[in-house]
N, C-alpha and C positions, 0 to 999 in steps of 0.2 A: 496506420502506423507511420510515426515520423521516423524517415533514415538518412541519416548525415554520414556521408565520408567518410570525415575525420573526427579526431578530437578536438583538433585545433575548431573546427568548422562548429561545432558544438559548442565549444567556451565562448566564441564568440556572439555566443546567446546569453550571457549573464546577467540576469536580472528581467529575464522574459521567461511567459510561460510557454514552455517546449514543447509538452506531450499530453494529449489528452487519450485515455483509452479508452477501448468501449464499454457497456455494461456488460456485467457479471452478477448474476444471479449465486445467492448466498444460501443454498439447500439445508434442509435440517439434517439432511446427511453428511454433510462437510462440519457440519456445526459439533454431530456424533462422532466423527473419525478425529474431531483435530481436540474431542473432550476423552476421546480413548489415546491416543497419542500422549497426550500432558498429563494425564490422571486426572483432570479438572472435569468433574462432572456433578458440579454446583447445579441443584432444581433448575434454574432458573434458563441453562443451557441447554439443559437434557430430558426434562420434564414437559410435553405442552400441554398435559393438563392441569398441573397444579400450575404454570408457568400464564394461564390463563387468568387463574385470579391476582396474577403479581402483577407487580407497578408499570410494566410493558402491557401484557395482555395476551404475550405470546411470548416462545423462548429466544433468544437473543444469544448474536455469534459473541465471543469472548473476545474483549478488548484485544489481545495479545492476536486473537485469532486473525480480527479485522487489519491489525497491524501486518501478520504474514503475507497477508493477499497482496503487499506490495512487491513483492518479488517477481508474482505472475505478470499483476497488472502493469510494470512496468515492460517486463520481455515483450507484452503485448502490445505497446504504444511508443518502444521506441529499440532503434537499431542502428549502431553506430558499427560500418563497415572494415575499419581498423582496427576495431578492440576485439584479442583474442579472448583476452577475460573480463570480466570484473569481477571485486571483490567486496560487502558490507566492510566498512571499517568501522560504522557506530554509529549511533543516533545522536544527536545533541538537545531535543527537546522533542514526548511526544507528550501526544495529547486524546484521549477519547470522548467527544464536544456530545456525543450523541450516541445511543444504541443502534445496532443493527439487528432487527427482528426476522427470525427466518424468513425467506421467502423472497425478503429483501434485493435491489437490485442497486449496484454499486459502482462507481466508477473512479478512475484515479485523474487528479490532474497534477502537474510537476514542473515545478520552478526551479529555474537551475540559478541559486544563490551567489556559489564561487566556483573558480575553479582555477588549480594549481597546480603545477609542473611536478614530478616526483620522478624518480628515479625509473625508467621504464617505462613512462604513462604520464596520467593524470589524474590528480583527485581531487572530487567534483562534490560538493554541496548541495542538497536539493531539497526544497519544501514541499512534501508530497500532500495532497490532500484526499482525504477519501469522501466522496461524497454521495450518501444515499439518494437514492430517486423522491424527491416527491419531499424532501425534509427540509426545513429550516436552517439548520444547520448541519456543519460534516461529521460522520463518524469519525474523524481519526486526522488528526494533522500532525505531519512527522517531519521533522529534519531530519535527515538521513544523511552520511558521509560514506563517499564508494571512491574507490582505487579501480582504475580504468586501465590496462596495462595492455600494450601493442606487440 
């Protein structure tokens, strides 16, 4: 886990990549609770045997699904010692470049874009990347925008 101080100590990273977290293993049980949670229980998610003869070979986490795990994988790779909160304020572009098949191990890395003064804080820009073990390309590339607040 990377841990900076401050805010300021952190911005003063813009345009570097900051945080790398560790792997996370992508269960076809999380894959079941987060397709009971959203109503989304498309074959393709929730099925591994019909999911066997589909264009994967196996059932695969949900776009949106892979997307969430950035909340974790971020607490878990990075920790700034003056922010009482943070808050998502929004994405600005994502992307799903690849599937995640259960069983799947996954990691995040995170590029801190910009980052701006706001009223009580700071809000921070960041190019997350999700990227599967062992693949070609990433599951999931996001810009993400967060409100950091001291």
């Amino acid at each position: 886990m990377k841990t900076f101080d401050t805010l300021a100590e952190l911005a003063a990273c813009v345009g570097q990549e900051v945080a790398v977290s560790d792997w996370h293993t992508v269960t076809q049980q999380a894959i079941d609770q987060f397709a009971d949670a959203t109503g989304d229980h498309q074959w393709i998610h929730v099925d591994p045997e019909r999911a066997k003869a589909g264009p994967f070979g196996a059932t695969i986490a949900h776009g949106f699904m892979t997307l969430s795990l950035l909340a974790g994988l971020v607490m878990r790779s990075l920790r700034i010692e003056d922010v009482r909160m943070g808050v998502n304020y929004g994405l600005n572009r994502v992307r799903f470049t690849s599937p995640v098949p259960a069983g799947s191990r996954v990691r995040l890395r995170s590029e801190l874009l910009e980052a701006a003064p706001i009223e009580g804080g700071m809000q921070m820009t960041w190019k997350n990347t999700i990227e599967r073990e062992g693949a070609d390309k990433p599951a999931c590339v996001a810009e993400a925008v967060v409100r950091y607040y001291t």
